[in-house]
C-alpha positions as a Python dict, from the first residue, in 0.01 Angstrom:
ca = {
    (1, 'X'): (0, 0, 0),
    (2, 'X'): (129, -14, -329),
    (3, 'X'): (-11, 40, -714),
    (4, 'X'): (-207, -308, -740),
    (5, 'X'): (-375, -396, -1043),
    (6, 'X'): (-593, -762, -1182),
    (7, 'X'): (-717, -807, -1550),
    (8, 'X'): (-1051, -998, -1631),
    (9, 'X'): (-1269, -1071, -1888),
    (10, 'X'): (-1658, -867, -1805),
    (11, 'X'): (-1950, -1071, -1946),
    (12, 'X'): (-2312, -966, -2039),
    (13, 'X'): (-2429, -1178, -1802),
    (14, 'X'): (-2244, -953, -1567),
    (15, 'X'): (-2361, -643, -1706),
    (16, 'X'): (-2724, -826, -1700),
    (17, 'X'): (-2663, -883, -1330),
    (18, 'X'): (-2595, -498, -1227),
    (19, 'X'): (-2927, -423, -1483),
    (20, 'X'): (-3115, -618, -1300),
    (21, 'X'): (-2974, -473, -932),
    (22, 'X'): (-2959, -154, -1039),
    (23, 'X'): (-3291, -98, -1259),
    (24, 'X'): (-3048, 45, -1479),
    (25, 'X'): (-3133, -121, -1816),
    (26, 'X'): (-3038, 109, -2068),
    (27, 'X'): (-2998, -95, -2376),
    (28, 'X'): (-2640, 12, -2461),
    (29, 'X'): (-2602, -254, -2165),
    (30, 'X'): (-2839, -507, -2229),
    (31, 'X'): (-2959, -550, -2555),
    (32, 'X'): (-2696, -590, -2831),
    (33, 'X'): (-2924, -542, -3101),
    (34, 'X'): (-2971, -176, -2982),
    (35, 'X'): (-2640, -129, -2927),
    (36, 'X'): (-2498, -195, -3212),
    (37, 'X'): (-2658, 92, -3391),
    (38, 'X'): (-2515, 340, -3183),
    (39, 'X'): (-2108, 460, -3157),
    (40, 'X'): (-2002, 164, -2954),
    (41, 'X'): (-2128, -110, -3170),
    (42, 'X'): (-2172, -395, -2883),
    (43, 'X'): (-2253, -347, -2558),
    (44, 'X'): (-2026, -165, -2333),
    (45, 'X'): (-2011, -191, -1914),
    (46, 'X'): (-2203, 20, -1647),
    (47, 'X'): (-2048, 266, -1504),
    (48, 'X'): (-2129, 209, -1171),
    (49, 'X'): (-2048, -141, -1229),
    (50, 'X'): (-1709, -42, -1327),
    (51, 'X'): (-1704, 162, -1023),
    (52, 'X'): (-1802, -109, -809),
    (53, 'X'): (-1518, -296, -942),
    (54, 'X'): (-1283, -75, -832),
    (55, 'X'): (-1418, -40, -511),
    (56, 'X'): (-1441, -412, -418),
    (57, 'X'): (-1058, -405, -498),
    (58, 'X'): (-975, -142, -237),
    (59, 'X'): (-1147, -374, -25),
    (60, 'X'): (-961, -738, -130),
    (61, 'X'): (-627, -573, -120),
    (62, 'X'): (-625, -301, 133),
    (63, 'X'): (-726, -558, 388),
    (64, 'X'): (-973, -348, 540),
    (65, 'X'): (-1384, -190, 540),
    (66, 'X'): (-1292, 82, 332),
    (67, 'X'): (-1581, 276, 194),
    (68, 'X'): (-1534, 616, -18),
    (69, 'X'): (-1645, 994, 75),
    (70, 'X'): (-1569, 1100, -209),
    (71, 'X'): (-1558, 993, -643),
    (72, 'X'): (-1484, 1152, -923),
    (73, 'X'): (-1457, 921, -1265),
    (74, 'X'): (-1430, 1003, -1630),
    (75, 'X'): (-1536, 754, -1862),
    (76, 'X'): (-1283, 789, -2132),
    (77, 'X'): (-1361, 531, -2382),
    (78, 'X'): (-1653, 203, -2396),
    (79, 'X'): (-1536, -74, -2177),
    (80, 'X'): (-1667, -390, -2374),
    (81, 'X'): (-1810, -717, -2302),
    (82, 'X'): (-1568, -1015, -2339),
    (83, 'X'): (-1280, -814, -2318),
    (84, 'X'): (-992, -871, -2101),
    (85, 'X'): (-1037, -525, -1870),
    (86, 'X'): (-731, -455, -1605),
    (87, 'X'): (-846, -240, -1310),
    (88, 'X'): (-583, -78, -1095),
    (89, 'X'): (-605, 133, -781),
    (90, 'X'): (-272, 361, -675),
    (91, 'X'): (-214, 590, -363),
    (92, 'X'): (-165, 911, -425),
    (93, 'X'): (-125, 1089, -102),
    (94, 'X'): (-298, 993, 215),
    (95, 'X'): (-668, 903, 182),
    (96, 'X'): (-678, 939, -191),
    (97, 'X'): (-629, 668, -422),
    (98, 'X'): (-573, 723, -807),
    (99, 'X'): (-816, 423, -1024),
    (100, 'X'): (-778, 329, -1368),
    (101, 'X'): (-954, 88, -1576),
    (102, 'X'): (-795, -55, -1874),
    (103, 'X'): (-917, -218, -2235),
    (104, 'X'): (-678, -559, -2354),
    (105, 'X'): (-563, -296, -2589),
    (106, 'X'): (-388, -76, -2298),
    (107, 'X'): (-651, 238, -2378),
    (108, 'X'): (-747, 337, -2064),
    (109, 'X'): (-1158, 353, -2069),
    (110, 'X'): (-1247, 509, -1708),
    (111, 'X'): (-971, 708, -1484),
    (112, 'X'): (-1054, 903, -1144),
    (113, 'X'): (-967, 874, -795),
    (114, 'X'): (-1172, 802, -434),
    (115, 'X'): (-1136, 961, -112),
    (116, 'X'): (-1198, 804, 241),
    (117, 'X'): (-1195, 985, 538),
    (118, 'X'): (-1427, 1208, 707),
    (119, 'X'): (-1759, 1214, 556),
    (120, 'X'): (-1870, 1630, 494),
    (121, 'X'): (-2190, 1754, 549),
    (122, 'X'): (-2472, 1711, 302),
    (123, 'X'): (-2493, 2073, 111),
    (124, 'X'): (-2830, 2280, 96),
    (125, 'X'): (-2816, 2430, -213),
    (126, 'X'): (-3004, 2371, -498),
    (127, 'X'): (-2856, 2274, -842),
    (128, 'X'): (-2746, 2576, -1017),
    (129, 'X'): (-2941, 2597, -1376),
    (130, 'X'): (-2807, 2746, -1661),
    (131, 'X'): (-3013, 2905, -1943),
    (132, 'X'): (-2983, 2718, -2271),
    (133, 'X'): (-3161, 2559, -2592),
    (134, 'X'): (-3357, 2243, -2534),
    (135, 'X'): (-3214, 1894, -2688),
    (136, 'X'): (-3434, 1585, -2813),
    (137, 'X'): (-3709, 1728, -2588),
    (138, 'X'): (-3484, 1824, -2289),
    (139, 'X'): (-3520, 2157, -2136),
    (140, 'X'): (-3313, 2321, -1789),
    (141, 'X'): (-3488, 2228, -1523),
    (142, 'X'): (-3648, 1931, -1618),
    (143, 'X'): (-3646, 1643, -1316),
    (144, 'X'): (-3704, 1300, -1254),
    (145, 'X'): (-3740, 1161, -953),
    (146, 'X'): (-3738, 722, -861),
    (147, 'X'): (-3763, 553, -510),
    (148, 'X'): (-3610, 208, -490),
    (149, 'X'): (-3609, -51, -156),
    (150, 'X'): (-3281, -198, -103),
    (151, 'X'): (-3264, -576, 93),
    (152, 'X'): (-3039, -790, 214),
    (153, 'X'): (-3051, -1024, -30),
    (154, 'X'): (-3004, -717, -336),
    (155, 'X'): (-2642, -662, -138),
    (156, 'X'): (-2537, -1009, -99),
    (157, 'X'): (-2590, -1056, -506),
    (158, 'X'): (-2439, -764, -560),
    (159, 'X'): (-2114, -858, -336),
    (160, 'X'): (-2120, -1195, -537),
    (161, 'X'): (-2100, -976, -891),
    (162, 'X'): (-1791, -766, -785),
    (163, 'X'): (-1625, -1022, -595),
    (164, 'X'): (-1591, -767, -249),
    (165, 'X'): (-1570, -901, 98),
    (166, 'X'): (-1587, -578, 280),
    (167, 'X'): (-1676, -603, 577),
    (168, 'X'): (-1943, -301, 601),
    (169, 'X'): (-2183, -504, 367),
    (170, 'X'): (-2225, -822, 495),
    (171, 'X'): (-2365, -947, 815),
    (172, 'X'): (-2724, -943, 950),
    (173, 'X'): (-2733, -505, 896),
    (174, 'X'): (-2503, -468, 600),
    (175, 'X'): (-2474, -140, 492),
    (176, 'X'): (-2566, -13, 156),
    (177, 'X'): (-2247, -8, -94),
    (178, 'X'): (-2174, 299, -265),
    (179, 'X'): (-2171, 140, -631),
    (180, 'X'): (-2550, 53, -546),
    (181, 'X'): (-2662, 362, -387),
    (182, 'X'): (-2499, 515, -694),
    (183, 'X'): (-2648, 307, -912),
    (184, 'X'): (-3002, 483, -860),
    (185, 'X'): (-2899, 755, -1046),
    (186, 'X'): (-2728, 520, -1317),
    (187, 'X'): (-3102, 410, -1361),
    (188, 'X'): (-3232, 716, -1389),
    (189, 'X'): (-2994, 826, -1616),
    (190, 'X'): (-3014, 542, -1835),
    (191, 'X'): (-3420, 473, -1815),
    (192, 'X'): (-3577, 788, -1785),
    (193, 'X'): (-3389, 1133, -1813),
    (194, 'X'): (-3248, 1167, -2088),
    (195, 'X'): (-3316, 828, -2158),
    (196, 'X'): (-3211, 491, -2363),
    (197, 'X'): (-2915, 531, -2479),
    (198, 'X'): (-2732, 765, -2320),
    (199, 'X'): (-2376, 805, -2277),
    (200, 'X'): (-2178, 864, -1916),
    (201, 'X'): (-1906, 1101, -1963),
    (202, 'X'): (-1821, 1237, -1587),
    (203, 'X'): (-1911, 1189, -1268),
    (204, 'X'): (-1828, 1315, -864),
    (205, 'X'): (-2006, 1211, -591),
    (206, 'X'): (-2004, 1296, -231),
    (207, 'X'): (-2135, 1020, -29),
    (208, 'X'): (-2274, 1206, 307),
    (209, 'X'): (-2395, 908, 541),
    (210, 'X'): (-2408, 539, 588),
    (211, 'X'): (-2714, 341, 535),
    (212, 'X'): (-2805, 29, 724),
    (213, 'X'): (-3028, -207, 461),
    (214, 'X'): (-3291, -306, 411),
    (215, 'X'): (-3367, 30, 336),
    (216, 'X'): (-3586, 288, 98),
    (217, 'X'): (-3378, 565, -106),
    (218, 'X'): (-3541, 843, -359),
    (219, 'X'): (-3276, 980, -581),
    (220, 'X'): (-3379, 1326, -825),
    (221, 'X'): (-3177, 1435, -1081),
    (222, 'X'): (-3248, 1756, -1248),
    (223, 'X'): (-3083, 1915, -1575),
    (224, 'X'): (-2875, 2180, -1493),
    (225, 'X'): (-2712, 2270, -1886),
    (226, 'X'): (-2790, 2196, -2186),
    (227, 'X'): (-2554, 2210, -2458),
    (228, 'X'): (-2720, 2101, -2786),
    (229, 'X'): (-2466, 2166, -3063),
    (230, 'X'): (-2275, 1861, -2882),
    (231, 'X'): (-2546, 1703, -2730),
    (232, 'X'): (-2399, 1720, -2382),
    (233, 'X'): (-2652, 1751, -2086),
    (234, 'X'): (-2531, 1829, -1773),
    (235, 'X'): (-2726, 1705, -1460),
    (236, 'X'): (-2743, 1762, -1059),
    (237, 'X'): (-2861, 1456, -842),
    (238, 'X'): (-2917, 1383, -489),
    (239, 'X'): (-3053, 1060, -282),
    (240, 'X'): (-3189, 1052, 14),
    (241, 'X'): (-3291, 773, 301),
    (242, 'X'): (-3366, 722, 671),
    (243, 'X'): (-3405, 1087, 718),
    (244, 'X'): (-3075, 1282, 559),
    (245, 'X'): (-2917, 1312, 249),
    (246, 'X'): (-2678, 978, 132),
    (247, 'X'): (-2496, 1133, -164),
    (248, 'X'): (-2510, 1419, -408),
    (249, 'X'): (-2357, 1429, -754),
    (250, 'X'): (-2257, 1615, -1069),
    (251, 'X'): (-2298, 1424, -1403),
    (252, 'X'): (-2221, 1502, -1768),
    (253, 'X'): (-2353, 1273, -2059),
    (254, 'X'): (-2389, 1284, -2372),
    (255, 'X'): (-2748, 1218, -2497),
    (256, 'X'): (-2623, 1181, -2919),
    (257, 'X'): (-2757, 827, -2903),
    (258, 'X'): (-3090, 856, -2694),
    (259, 'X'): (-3390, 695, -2778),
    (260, 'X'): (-3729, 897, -2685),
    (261, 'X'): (-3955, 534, -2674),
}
């Protein structure tokens, strides 16, 4: 396969959509009017919706049910709503694929890469916590925990918003896709710890198992670092479902514009 790339234009209806699927309605998404007080000044795209993006395209033009063991993103700049966006995925080396997302400008907003293959273990440990001062009511250590029921019909909307035919989520026992397993901890994130308004920076994930839906998942994520004099929180997360560990992450954001209500 070679670099492959398509442009179009996000809506908020679209980032609506992936609120509503997700639970993930932190206003920098949804509500303009909040949004436009903080850095970004309009609305600006979910990252896991961006993700999901991505993903649907390794699916459309590798010609195949492709699902990822491994992501690591860095959301480099806002990607806005009603902006021409180009998206393109590149090999690298086999089983690794290079992603980029792009603004109509050419400033690339999100870059990473996925990995399929071999799915590794779940780990045991338990997030690492670092000693540091609190931030906007954040301490080390804090947690929140959600448990959300996936169905059929959540998948088959979501396929519909990112426009991907694999395969693996369709059917009468789809299973559950990545960008909405990973979108648990987008909500949680965005809605309760640290809150409205906060800012995705970087994010890996190591997605363990397969889920068949409909199915129940309970994702915790838990501050590991605080950094107040830059209002950067970093954050450990892991979901679980039918018995085992799905995924586990590391996440950095940047809590400047959060909102306490």
């Amino acid at each position: 396969m070679q670099e492959t790339s398509f442009t179009t234009v996000l809506t908020q209806a679209q980032f609506d959509e992936y609120a509503r699927l997700s639970g993930d309605d932190n206003p920098i998404h949804v509500d303009p009017g909040f949004a436009a007080g903080t850095r970004f000044g309009r609305t600006v795209a979910h990252g896991m919706f961006l993700f999901g993006m991505l993903q649907a395209a390794h699916a459309r033009y590798r010609s195949g049910p492709v699902s990822p063991t491994g992501v690591e993103l860095m959301f480099r700049a806002p990607t806005y709503t009603d902006d021409p966006v180009s998206f393109t995925i590149a090999p690298v080396e086999p089983g690794r694929f290079e992603e980029t997302v792009r603004s109509s400008n050419g400033e690339v907003t999100v870059s990473g890469s996925s990995r399929f293959g071999a799915r590794n273990d779940a780990p045991s440990d338990q997030p690492v916590l670092e000693e540091s001062a609190g931030y906007k009511g954040l301490e080390v250590g804090m947690s929140a925990t959600r448990s959300r029921a996936f169905t059929i019909d959540d998948v088959a909307a979501y396929l519909r918003l990112v426009d991907d035919p694999n395969p693996r989520f369709s059917g009468p026992e789809p299973e559950l896709p990545p960008a909405l397993l990973a979108g648990t901890v987008s909500c949680i994130l965005g809605v309760d710890l640290p809150g409205r308004g906060t800012n995705w920076l970087k994010q890996q994930y190591a997605f363990h198992r397969s889920v068949i839906v409909p199915v129940e998942v309970t994702t915790t994520v838990t501050v590991t670092r605080i950094r107040s004099d830059k209002g950067l929180i970093n954050l450990e997360s892991s979901t679980t479902g039918a018995g085992g560990v799905l995924v586990s992450g590391k996440t950095l954001v940047l809590a400047v514009d959060t909102d306490p209500r």
